[in-house]
N, C-alpha and C positions, 0 to 999 in steps of 0.2 A: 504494500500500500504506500504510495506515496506521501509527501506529506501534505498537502492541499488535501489529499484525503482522509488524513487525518486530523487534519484543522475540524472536519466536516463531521467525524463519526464521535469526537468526545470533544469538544472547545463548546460545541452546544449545549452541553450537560454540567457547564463550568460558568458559574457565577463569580465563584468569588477567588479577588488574588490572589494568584499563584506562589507557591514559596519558592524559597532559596534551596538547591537539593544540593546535598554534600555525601556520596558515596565514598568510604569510610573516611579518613583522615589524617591520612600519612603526607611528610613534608620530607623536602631535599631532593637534591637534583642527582644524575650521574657523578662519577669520579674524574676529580681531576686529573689532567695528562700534561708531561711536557710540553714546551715548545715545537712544532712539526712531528711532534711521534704520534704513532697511529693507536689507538688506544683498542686497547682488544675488550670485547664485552664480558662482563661482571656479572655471574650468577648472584642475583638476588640485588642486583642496580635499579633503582628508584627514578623514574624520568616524570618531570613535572611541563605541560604541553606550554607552547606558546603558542604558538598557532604565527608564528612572524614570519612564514615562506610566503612567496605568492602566491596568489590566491590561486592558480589553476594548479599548484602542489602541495594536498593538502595530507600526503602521504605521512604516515608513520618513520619509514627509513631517511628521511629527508631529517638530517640535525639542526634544521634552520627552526624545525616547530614546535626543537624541547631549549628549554632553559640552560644556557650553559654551552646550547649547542656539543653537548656527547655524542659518541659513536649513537647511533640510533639502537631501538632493541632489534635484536635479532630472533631467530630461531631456536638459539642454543641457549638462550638467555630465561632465565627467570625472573619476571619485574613487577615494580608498584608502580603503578601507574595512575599521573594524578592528571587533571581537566580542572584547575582554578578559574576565577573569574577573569576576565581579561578586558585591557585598556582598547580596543579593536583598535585597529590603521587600516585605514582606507586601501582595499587593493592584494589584503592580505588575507591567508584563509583562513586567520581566525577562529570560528567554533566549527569549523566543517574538518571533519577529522577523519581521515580514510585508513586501515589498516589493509598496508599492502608489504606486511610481511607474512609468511607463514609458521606454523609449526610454533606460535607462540604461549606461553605458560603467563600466565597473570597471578602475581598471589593475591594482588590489592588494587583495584579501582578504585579511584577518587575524581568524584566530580562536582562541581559548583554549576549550579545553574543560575541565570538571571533572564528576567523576562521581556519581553520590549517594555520600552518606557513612552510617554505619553509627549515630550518635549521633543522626539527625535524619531520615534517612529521605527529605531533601527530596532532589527529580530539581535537578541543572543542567546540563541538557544543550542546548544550541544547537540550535534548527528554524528555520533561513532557509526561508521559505516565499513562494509571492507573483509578482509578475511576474518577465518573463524578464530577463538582463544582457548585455554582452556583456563576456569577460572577457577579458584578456590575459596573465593568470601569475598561478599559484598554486604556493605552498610551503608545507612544514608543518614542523615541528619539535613536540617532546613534553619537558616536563618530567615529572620520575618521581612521580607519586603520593604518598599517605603512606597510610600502611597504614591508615586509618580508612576510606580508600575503598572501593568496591565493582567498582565499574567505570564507564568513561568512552564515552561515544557520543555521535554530533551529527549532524549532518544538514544539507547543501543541496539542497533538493527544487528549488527554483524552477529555471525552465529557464536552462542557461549555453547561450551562442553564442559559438565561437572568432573575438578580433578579428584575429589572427595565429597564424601557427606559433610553437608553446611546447610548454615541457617543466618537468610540476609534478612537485617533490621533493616526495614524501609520507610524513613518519614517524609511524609507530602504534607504540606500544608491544604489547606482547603483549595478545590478549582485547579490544584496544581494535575499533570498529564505526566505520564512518564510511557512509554512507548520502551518495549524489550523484543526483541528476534526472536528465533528457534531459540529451545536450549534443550538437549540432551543430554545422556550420562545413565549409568546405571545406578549411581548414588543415590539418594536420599535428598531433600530438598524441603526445607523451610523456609515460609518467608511472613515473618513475624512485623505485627504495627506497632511501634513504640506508643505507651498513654500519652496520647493527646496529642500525638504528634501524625495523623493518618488521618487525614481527610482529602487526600489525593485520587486521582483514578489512575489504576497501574494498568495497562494495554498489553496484554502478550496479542501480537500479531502474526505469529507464527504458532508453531505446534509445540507444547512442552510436553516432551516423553525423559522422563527420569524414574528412577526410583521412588518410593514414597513419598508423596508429594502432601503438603498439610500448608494450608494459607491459618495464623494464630493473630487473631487482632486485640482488642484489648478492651475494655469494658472502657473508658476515653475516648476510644474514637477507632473508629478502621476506616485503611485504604479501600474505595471500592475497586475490585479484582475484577478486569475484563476482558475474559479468551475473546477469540475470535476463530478458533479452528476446530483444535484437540487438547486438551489435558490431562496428559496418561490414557487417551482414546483408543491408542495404538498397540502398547504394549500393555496394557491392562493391567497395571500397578495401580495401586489406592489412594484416593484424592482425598481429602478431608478439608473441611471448611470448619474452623471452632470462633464464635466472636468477630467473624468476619460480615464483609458484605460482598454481596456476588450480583454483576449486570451481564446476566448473559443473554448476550444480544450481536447473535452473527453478521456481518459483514454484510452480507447480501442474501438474499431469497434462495440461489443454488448451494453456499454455504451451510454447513450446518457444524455446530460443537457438539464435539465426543468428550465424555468425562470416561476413566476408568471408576471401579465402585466407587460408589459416593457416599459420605455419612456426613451430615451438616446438622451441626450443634450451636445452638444461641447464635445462628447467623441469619442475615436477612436473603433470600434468593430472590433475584429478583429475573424472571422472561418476561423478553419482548424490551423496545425499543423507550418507552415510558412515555411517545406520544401518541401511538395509536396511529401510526402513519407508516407501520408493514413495508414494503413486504416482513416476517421476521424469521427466517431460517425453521431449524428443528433442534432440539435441546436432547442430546438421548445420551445414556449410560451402557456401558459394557460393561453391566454386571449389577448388583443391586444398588438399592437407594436408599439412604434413610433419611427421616427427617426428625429433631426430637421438640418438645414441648414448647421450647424456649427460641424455637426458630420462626421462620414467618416466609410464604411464599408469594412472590405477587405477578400477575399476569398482565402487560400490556402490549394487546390488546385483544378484546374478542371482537371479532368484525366477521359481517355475514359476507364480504367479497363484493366483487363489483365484476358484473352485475351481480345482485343479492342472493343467494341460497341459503335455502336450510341445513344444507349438508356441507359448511364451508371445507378450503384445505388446511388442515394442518400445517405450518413453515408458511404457507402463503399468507392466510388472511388471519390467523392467530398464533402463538406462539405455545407449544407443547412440551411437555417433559414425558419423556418415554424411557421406558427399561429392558433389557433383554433378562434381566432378572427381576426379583422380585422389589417394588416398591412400598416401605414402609413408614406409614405416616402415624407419629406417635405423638397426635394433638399440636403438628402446628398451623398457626393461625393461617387463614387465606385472605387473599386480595385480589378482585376481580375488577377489571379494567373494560368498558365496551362502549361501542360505536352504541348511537341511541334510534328509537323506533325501528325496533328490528322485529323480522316476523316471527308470531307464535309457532315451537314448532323445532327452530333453528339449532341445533347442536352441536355444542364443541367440546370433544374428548380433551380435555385438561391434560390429565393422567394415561397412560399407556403400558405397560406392564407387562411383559410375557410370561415373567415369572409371578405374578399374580400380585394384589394390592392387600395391605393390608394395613387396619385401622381408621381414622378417619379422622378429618382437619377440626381445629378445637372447636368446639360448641356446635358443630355440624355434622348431624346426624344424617342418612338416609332419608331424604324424600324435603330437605328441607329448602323452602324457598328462599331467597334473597334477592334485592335488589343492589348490581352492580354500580360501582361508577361509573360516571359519565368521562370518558376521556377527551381526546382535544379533535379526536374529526369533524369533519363540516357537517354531518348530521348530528353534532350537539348542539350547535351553535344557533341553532333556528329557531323562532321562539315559542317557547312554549314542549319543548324539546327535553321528552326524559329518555334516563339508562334504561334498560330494560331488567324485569324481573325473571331469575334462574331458577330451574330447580336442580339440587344438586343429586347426584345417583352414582351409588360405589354398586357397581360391578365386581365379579368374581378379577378382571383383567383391567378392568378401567378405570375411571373417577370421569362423570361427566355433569356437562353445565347446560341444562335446553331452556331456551327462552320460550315465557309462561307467560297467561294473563295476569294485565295486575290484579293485586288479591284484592278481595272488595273491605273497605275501610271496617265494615260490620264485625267481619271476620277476627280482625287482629286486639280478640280480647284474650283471657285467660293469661295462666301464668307465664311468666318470664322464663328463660336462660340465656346462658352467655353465650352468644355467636365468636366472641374473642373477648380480651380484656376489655375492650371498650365498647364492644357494640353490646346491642340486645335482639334478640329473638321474642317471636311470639307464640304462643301455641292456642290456637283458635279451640274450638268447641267441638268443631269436627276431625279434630287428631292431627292438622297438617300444624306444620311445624315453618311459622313464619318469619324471615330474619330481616336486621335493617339491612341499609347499603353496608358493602361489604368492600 
């Protein structure tokens, strides 16, 4: 994806100023060398970038674009490698950073981001681009902005390969973008939110197949995590979500995101795009699912198609989570997102399951009505214009949602339950079980 394209798919979902990103925090440059001698590379030499070659050399091996000008890193070399803020000169390549060595070992990446400013309009945003590394630890930390800023984003497209099992702390400030390439390995992979310091959106654009793979946020704040392809899809190692939040929300309508097993604990999942403005791919699991009490799923958007049917598509006109194992929902809350005045009748499988469903979303039993939100398509916006009323239906394989008449006002007496912590249900006179928007 380019990056105009990705201006497009997450800078819209970013309100607020972007932070300052500092991927771990190591200082010092190469080793000094005589006068005219040729300085041989240094296992475990520290190169800190300038970015001072011309701009159409924006290469790694080029010593014009580290500090100190050192032999560049090599192949044979092991390095920390740091990306600070920089003074830009007109002409020079600056934050565009190409890695056109190979066969290189990284133990430490460091990078500072800063975001365009509002007095000058210049982008400084970091694009590590270029061959692949192998990496062994990453951390970030964020300095606060200054209100001139606009917002902050960066990017490591080039492909990582894990040297070992590691766990990168990542903090984004709020609104801030972070954009990551392929990463493989057969290691283990964590990538933890520091409290208070994750209210970022991390972008994998590529496919992450590692070893166990576990996103850990924080009861302060989490990064929202956003695949675009596979996550453990391929090799079918186990993904876990604890305290996080998850946008998954594919790239395009032929697109779709593979998870391996999934278990998502106290985290918010969120299908579909969040405006109701589709296409949205397909969401599906190699292998089971779970979800526990303290999590929360939210779907945008149910839309009957264009032109309308009852029978819409899955990935086309709504967004689904599906399993080739079994999916098990142990009371967490739902949230239902739909295009409005839709016909009685209409059905969207939510849930899909081979290996069969089981349990049921909090306070939402079998057979129980609800009324959706209203999301942001142009059949809300007309006046006088409501969401439509669901019924919800666990199947032996499925979980579905069919739009109903509205229930008649008469109806919604009797006692209460909890539709979630916040809403309320009603249970009529005649058994059915009616709930608020949901």
């Amino acid at each position: 994806m380019g990056t105009s394209d990705r201006s497009r798919s997450l800078r819209r979902k970013s309100t607020a100023i972007g932070a300052a990103l500092l991927i771990g925090g190591l200082t010092g440059v190469g080793p000094a060398t005589e006068a005219g001698a040729v300085p041989s590379p240094v296992v475990g030499s520290t190169y800190t970038w300038s970015g001072a070659a011309p701009k159409a050399d924006s290469g790694w091996s080029t010593s014009d674009n580290w500090q100190g000008d050192p032999t560049p890193p090599t192949s044979s070399s092991t390095d920390k490698l740091i990306f600070p803020l920089l003074e830009c000169v007109k002409k020079t390549t600056c934050y565009d950073s190409n890695n056109d060595v190979t066969g290189l070992t990284v133990t430490s990446l460091s990078m500072m981001l800063q975001g365009e400013t509002s007095n000058n309009g210049f982008k400084k945003e970091y694009n590590l681009t270029g061959n692949g590394i192998t990496l062994d630890g990453l951390s970030t930390r964020f300095k606060k902005p200054s209100q001139k800023q606009l917002g902050q984003f960066g990017a490591i497209t080039t492909p990582i390969t894990l040297g070992k099992a590691q766990t990168w702390s990542i903090g984004l400030l709020g609104g801030s973008n972070f954009y990551l390439g392929p990463i493989s390995g057969d290691d283990s992979l964590t990538v933890t939110s520091p409290i208070n310091d994750s209210e970022g959106f991390i972008e994998f654009e590529d496919d992450v197949e590692v070893g166990r793979l576990a996103f850990q946020g924080s009861t302060g704040g989490s990064n929202v995590i956003v695949p675009e392809v596979a996550v453990n899809g391929t090799d079918g190692k186990s993904v876990a979500f604890t305290d996080s939040s998850l946008f998954s929300d594919p790239y395009n309508a032929s697109s779709s995101i593979t998870y391996g097993p999934l278990t998502v604990t106290g985290s918010a999942f969120q299908l579909g795009d969040g405006g109701g403005f589709g296409p949205y791919g397909l969401n599906s699991v190699d292998g089971s699912a779970s979800f526990d009490s303290a999590s929360s799923i939210t779907y945008f958007s149910l839309e009957p198609g264009s032109p309308a049917t009852t029978d819409p598509t899955p990935g086309t006109d709504y967004p689904q989570l599906s399993a080739s194992g079994r999916v098990t929902l142990n009371s967490p809350s739902l949230s239902l997102n739909a295009g409005c005045d839709q016909t009685i009748g209409t059905t969207y499988t939510i849930v899909q399951a081979t290996g069969g469903v089981i349990g049921t979303f909090a306070g939402i039993p079998d057979g129980t009505i609800l009324q959706a939100n209203a999301d942001q398509e142009a059949s809300c916006t007309a006046t006088g214009a409501t969401a439509p009323y669901v019924e919800i239906d666990y199947q032996s394989d499925a979980v579905t949602a069919t739009v109903v008449a509205v229930p008649d006002s008469q109806n919604r007496t009797g006692s209460h339950q909890a539709v979630t912590s916040e809403r309320t249900a009603w249970v009529s006179s005649d058994g059915r079980n009616y709930g608020a928007s949901i």
